[in-house]
C-alpha positions as CSV (number, residue, x, y, z in Angstrom):
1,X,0.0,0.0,0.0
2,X,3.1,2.4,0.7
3,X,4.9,1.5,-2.8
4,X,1.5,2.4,-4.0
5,X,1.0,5.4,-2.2
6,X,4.2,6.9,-3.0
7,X,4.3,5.8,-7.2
8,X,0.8,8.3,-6.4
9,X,2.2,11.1,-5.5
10,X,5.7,10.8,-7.4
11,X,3.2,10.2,-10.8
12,X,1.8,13.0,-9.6
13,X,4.6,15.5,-8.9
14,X,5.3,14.3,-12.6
15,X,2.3,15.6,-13.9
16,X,2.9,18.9,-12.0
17,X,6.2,19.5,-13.5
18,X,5.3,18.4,-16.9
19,X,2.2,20.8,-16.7
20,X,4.1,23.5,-15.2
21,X,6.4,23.9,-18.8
22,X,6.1,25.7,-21.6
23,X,6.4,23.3,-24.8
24,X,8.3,25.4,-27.7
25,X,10.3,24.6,-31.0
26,X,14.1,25.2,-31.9
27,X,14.4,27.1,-34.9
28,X,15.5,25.5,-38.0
29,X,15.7,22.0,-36.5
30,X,12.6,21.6,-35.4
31,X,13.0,19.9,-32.3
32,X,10.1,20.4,-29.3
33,X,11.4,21.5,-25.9
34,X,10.0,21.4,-22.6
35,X,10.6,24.8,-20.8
36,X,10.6,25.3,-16.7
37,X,11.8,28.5,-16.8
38,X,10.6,31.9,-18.1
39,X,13.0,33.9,-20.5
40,X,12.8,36.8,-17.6
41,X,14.2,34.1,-15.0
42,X,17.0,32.8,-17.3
43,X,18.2,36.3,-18.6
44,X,18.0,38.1,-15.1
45,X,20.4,35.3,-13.3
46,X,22.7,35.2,-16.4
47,X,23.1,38.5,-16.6
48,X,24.7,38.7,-12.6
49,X,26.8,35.8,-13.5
50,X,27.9,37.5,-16.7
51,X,28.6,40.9,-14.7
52,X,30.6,39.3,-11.9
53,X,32.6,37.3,-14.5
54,X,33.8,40.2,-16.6
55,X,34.5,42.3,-13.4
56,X,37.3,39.5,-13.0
57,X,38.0,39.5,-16.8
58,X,40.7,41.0,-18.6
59,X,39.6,42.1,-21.4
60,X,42.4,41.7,-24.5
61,X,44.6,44.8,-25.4
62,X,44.4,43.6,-29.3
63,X,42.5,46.4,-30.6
64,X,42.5,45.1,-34.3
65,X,41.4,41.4,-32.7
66,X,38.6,42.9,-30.3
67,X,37.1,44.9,-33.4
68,X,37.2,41.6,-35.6
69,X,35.3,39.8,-32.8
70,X,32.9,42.4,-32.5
71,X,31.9,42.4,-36.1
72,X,31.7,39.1,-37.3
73,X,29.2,38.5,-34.0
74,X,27.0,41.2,-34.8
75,X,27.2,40.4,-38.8
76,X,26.0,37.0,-36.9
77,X,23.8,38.9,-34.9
78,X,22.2,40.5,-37.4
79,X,21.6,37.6,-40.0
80,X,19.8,35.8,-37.0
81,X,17.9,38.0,-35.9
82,X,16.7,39.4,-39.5
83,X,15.9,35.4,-40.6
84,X,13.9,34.8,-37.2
85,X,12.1,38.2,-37.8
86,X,11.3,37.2,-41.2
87,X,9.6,33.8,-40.0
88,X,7.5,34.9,-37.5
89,X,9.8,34.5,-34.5
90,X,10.8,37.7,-33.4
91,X,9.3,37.0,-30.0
92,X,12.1,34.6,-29.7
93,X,14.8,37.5,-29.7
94,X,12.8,40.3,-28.3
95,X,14.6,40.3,-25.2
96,X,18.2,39.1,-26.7
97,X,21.0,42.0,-26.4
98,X,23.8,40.6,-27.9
99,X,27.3,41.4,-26.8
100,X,30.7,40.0,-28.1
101,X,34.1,40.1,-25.8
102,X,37.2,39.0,-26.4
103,X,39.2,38.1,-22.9
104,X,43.0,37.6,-22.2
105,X,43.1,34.0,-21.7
106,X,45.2,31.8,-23.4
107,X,42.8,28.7,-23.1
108,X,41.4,27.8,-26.6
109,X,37.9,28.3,-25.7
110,X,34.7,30.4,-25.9
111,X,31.5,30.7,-24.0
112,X,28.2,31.9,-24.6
113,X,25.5,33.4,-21.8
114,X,21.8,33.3,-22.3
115,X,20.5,36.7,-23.7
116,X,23.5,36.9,-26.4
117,X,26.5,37.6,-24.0
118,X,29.5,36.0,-25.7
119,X,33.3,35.7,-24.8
120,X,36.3,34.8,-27.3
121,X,39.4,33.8,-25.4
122,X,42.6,35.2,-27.2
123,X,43.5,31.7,-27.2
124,X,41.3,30.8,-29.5
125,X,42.3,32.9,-32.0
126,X,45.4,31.5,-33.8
127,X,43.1,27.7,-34.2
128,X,40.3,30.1,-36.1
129,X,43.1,31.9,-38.1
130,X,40.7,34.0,-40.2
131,X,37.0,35.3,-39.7
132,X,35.4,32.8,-41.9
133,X,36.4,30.1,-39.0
134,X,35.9,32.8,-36.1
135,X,32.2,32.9,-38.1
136,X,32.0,29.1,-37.4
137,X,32.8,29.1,-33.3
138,X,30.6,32.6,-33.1
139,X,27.8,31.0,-34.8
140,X,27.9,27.7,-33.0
141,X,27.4,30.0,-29.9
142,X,24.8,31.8,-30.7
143,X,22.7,28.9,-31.9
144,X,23.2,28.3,-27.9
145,X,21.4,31.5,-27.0
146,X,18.6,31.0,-30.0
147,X,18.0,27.3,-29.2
148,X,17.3,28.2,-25.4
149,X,20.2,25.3,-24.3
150,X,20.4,26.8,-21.0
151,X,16.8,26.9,-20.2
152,X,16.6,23.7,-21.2
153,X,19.8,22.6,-19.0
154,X,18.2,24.7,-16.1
155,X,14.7,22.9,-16.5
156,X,16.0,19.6,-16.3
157,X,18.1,20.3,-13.5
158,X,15.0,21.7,-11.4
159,X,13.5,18.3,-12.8
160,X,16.1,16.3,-11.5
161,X,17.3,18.3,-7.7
162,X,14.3,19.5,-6.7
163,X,11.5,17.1,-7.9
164,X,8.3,17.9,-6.2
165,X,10.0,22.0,-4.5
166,X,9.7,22.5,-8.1
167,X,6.9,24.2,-8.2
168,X,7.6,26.6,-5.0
169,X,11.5,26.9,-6.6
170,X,9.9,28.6,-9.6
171,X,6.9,30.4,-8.2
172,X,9.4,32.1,-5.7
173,X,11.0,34.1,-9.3
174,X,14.3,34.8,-10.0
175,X,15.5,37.1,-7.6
176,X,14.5,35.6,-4.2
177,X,14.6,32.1,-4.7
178,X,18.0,30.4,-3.7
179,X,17.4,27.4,-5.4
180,X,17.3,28.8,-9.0
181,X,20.2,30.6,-7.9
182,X,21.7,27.2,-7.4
183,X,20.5,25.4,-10.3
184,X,21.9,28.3,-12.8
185,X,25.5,28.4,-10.9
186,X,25.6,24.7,-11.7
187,X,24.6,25.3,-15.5
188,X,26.4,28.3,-16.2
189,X,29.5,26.9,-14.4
190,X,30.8,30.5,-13.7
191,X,33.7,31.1,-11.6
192,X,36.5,33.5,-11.4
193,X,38.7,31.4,-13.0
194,X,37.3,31.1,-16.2
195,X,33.9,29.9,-17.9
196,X,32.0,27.3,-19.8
197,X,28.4,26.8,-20.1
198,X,27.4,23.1,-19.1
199,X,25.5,21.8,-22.6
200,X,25.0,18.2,-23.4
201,X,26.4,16.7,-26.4
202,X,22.9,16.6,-27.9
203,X,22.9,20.1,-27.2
204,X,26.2,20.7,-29.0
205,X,25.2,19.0,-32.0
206,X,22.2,21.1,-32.1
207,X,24.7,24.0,-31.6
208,X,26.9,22.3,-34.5
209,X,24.1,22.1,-37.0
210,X,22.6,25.7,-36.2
211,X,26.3,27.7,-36.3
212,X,26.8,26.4,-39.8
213,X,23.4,27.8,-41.0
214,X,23.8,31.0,-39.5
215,X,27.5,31.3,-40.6
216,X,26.1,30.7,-44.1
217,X,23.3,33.3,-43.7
218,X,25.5,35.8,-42.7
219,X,27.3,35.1,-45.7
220,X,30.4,33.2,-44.2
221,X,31.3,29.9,-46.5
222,X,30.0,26.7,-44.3
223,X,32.5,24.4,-45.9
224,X,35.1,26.2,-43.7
225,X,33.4,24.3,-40.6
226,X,35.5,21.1,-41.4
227,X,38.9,22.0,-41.6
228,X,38.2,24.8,-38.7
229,X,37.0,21.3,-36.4
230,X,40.2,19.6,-38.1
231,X,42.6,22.0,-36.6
232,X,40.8,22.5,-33.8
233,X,41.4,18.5,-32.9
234,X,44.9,19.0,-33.5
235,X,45.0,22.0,-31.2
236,X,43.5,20.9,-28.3
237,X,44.9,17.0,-28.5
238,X,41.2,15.4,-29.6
239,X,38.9,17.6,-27.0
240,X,41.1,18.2,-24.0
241,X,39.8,21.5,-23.5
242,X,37.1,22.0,-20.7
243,X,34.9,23.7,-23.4
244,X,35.3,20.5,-26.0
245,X,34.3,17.5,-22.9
246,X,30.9,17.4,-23.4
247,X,31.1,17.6,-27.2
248,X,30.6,14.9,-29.6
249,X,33.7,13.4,-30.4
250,X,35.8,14.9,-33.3
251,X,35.4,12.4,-35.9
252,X,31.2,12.3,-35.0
253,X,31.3,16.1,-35.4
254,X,32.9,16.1,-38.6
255,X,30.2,13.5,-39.7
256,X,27.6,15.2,-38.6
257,X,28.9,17.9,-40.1
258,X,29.6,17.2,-43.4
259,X,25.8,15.7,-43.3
260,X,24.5,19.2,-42.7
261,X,26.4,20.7,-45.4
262,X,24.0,20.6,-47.9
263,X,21.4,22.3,-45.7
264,X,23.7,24.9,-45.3
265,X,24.8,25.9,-48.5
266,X,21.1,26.5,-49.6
267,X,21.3,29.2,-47.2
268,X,24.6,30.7,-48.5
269,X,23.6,30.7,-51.7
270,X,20.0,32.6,-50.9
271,X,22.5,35.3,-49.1
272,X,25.2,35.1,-52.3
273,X,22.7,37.9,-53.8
274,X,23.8,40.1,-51.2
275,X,27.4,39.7,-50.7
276,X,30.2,41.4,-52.0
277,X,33.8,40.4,-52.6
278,X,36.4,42.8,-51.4
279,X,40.1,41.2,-50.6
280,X,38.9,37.8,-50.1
281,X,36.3,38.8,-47.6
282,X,32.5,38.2,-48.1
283,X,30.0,40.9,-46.7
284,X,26.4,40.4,-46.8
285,X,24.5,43.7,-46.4
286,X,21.1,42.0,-44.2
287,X,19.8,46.0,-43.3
288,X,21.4,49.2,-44.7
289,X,21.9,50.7,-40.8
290,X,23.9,47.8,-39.6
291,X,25.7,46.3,-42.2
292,X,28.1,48.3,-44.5
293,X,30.3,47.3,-47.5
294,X,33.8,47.0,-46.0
295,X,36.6,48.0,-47.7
């Protein structure tokens, strides 16, 4: 009668926390996720992590490599945001304000907050070697922010600690409850240190497929993805780096891929209309204010 009693109330809490979420789509891919957590939640604890992290950041005295970083993002940015607009999704970036840093740290590694806060460590730099390949790692984290990853990683994590305090964890909101707190310390994976968002690999093969489309919408060549994830094997010894461990593994990434390639270059060539050649580089003009021929 106990057993029975308790598979009650544990089917129960189930049906609470299920009932609780918001049920949305991933652009592009299509995929249906399962939402505990407002956008308001997510983007108000982010943004204190984000602030205490670059109080302790240096951020890099390469002028020339800070501006680069800066503009392919938004060019990123701005491709993104002009496709979801376009598709009936703006609600999705309403609240986004994107903002691209690059850090003095020699780790070859990169990070992306919920909202559009994004760090480049200098480290990273010489693996990327141009901005077609910086395009690549800026785009994969991006599709973070658009796909919601660290809602997702937050909701499951309420799922998973708190099962039936659930409920009173996210009625409490953002600011006062400690357990949120607690659940987005242990997904954002913050410290003074040094950064890395906490994504599973499903999650970074979703990030994998998405970065190559955007790259290409913002009129960066996709094909560059493969040697970029090439080199960036070699660099880092096979996924050594804190930021690779929870990645698929090199030769699946590749794969995977070269599989979505064909996706992709639909998209590049739908954006080849409005790009220009000028010393090798490709510029798409997406809006006349925020995009301008460089020379």
């Amino acid at each position: 009668m106990m057993k029975q009693i308790r598979f009650t109330i544990l089917s129960l809490v189930a049906a609470l926390l299920v009932s609780c979420g918001t049920t949305s789509t991933v652009p592009i891919t299509g995929r249906k996720r399962t939402l505990m957590v407002s956008d308001e939640q997510v983007l108000s604890l982010s943004n204190q992590q984000y602030k205490q992290y670059m109080q302790s950041a240096k951020p890099s005295a390469n002028a020339t490599q800070t501006a680069m970083v800066k503009r392919v993002g938004q060019r990123l940015a701005n491709a993104v945001v002009s496709y979801l607009k376009a598709n009936g999704q703006a609600a999705e970036v309403a609240q986004y304000q994107w903002e691209f840093n690059l850090v003095q740290d020699q780790q070859v590694n990169a990070f992306c907050m919920p909202g559009g806060k994004i760090v480049v460590y200098e480290g990273l730099l010489p693996v990327t070697g141009d901005e077609t390949s910086l395009a690549i790692v800026l785009g994969h984290e991006i599709a973070h922010a658009v796909a919601k990853h660290s809602a997702e990683q937050m909701s499951t994590a309420i799922k998973q600690q708190y099962g039936a305090q659930a409920l009173g964890v996210l009625m409490a909101g953002a600011g006062a409850s400690d357990g949120l707190q607690q659940v987005a310390g242990t997904v954002f994976g913050l410290g003074a240190k040094g950064a890395s968002a906490k994504y599973s690999r499903d999650h970074e093969s979703e990030a994998d497929h998405l970065g190559i489309i955007f790259a290409a919408m913002a009129g960066y060549d996709p094909d560059a993805a493969v040697s970029f994830w090439q080199r960036m094997s070699q660099a880092t010894g096979g996924g050594s780096t804190s930021w690779l461990s929870t990645h698929p593994s090199d030769a699946t990434r590749i794969r995977q891929i070269q599989g979505w390639l064909p996706e992709a270059r639909k998209y590049y060539k739908g954006a080849s209309a409005g790009v220009s050649s000028t010393k090798g580089m490709k510029t798409i003009h997406i809006s006349s204010k925020t995009n301008k021929k460089k020379k």
